[in-house]
C-alpha beads as a LAMMPS data file, in Angstrom:
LAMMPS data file: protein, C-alpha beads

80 atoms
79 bonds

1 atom types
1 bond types

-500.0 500.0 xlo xhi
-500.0 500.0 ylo yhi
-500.0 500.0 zlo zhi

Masses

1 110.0

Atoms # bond

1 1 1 68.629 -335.117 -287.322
2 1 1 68.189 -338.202 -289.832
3 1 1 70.577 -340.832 -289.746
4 1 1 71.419 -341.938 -293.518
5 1 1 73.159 -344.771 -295.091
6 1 1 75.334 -343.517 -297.958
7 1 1 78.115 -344.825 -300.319
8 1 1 80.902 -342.953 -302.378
9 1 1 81.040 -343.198 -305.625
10 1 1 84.587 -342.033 -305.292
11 1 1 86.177 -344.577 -303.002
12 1 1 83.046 -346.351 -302.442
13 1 1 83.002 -346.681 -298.697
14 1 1 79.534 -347.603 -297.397
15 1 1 78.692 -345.079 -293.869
16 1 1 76.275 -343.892 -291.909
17 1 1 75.797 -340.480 -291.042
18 1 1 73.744 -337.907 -288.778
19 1 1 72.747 -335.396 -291.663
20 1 1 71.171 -331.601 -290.191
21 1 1 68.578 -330.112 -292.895
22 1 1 70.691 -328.266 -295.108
23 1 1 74.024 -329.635 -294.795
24 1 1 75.958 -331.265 -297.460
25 1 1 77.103 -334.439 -296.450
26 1 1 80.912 -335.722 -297.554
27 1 1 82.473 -339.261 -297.227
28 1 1 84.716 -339.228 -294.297
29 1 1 87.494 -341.493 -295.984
30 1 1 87.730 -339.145 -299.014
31 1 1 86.076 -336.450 -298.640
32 1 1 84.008 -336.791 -301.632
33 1 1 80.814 -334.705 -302.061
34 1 1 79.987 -337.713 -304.718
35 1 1 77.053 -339.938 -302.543
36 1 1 74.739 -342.185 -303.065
37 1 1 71.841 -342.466 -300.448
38 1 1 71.181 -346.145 -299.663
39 1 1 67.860 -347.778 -298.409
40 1 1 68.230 -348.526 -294.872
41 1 1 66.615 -351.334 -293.179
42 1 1 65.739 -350.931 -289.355
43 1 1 67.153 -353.514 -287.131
44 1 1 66.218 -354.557 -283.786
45 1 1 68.065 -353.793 -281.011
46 1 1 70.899 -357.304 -280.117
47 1 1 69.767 -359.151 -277.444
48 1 1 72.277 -361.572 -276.652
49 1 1 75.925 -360.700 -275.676
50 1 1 77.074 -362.209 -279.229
51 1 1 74.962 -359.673 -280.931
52 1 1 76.352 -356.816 -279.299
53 1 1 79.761 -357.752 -279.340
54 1 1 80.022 -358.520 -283.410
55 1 1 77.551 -354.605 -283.642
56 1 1 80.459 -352.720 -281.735
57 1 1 83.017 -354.938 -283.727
58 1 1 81.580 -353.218 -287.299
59 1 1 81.153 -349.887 -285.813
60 1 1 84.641 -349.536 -284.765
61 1 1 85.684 -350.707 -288.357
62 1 1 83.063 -348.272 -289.601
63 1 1 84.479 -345.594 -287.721
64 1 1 82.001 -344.554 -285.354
65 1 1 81.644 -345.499 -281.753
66 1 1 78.291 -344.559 -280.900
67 1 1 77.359 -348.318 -279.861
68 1 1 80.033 -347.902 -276.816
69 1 1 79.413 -346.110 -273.691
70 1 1 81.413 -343.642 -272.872
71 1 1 83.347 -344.900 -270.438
72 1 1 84.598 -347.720 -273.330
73 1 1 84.358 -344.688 -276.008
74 1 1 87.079 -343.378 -273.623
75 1 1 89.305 -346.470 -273.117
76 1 1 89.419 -347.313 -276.916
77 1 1 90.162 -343.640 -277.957
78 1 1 93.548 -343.918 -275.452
79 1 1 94.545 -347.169 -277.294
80 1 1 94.910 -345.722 -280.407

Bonds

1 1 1 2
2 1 2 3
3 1 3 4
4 1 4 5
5 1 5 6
6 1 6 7
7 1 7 8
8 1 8 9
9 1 9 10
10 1 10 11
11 1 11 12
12 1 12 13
13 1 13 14
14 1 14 15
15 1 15 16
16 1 16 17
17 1 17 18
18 1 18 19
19 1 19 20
20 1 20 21
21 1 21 22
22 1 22 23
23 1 23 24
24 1 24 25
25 1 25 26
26 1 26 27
27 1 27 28
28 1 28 29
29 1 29 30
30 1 30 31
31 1 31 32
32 1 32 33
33 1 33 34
34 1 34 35
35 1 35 36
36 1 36 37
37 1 37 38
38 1 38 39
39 1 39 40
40 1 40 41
41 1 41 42
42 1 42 43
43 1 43 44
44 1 44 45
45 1 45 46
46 1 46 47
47 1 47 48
48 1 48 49
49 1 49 50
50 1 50 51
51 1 51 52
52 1 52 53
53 1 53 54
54 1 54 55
55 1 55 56
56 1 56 57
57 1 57 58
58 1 58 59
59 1 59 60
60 1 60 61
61 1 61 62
62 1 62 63
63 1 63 64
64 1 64 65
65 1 65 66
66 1 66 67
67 1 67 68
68 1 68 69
69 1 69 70
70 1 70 71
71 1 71 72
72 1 72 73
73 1 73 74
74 1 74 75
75 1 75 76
76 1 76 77
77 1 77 78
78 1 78 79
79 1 79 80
């Protein structure tokens, strides 16, 4: 499955997003079928501790935990 940067034209939230061949993707703020697919730019993998810390910082305001393990995955789901 591809992973694809998109935006909504309807709220215009920015997100990434595992997308199987076929499936319509939909903003997961609004709902909105409405997207535009964005260029994305491969990054390197963080290195120091900084780097990490400030990635898993913008994926948990993005939404999406998949830069925790799941033992943190785990911890930060029972704090909210």
């Amino acid at each position: 499955m591809p992973l694809y940067d998109y935006q909504c034209r309807d709220c215009h939230l920015q997100f990434e997003l595992l997308v199987r061949s076929g499936a319509s993707p939909v903003c997961p703020h609004c709902g909105g079928s409405a997207l535009d697919k964005q260029v994305s730019a491969p990054a390197p993998p963080g290195r120091s501790k900084a780097i990490i810390a400030s990635a898993r910082r913008q994926a948990a305001r993005e939404g999406h935990l998949s830069n925790y393990s799941a033992a943190e995955r785990s911890k930060l789901l029972r704090q909210g």
